[in-house]
C-alpha positions as CSV (number, residue, x, y, z in Angstrom):
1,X,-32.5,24.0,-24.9
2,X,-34.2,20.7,-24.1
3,X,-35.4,20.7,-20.4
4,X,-35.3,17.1,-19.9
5,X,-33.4,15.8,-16.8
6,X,-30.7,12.9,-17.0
7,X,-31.3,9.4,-16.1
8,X,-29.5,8.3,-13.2
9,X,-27.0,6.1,-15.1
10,X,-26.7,8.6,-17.8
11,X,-25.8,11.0,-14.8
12,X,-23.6,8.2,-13.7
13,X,-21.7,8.4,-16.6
14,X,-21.3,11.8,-16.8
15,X,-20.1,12.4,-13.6
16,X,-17.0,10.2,-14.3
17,X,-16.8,11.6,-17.7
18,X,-16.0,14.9,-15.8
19,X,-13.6,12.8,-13.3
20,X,-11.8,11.2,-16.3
21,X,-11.2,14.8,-18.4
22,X,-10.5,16.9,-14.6
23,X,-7.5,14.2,-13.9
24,X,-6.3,14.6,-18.1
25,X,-6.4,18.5,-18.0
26,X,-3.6,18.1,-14.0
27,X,-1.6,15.7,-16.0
28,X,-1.0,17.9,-19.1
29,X,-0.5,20.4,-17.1
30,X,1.8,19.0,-15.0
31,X,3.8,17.1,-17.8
32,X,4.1,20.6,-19.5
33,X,6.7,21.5,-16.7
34,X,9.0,18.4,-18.0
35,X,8.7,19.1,-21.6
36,X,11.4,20.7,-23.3
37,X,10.5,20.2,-26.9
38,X,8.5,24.0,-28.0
39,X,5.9,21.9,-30.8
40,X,5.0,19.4,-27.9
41,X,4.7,22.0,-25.2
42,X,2.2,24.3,-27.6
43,X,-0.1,21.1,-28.7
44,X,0.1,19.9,-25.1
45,X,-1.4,23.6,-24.4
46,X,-3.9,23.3,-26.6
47,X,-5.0,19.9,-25.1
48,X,-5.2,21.3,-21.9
49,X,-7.7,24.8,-23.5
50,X,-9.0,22.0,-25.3
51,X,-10.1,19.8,-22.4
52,X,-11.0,23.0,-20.2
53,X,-13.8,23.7,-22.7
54,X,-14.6,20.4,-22.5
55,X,-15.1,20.3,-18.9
56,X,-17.0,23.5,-19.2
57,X,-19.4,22.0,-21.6
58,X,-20.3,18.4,-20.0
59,X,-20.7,20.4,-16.8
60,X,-23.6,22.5,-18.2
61,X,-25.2,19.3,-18.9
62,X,-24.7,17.8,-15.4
63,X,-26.8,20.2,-14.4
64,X,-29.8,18.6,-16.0
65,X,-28.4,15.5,-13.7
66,X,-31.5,13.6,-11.5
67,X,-28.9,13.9,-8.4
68,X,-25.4,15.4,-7.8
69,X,-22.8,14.5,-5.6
70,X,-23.4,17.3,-2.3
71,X,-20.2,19.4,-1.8
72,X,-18.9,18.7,2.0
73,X,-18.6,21.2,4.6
74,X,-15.8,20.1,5.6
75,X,-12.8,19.4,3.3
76,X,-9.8,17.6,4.0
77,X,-6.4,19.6,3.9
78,X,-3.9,19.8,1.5
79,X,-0.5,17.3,2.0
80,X,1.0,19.4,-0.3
81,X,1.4,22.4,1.8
């Protein structure tokens, strides 16, 4: 495999690739709940498998990334729960 790291704006775009795909694969998922139809319910679960392997994929390749976004200590809580 190639070695070579990403430009910043290459890593740029990646990073909202991933953003872009992440918020695709919680809608599908969460439309799934409101579908009713079986043939839409199956293609929209193959979307979502689809999009997961995706994700998987562009995020080995972010790891060639010049910088990454740091993870924070501290995260905010849920207003879900």
């Amino acid at each position: 495999m190639d070695k070579r790291e990403l430009a910043a704006h290459e890593s740029l775009d990646l990073h909202e690739l991933i953003n872009f795909k992440t918020l695709c694969v919680a809608k599908s998922k969460l439309m799934q709940g409101l579908v009713f139809d079986q043939d839409l319910k199956t293609l929209m679960e193959k979307d979502v498998q689809q999009a997961s392997q995706d994700l998987a994929d562009l995020q080995a390749v972010y790891e060639r990334a010049t910088f990454q976004a740091p993870v924070p200590q501290n995260r905010p809580t849920s207003i879900i729960n």
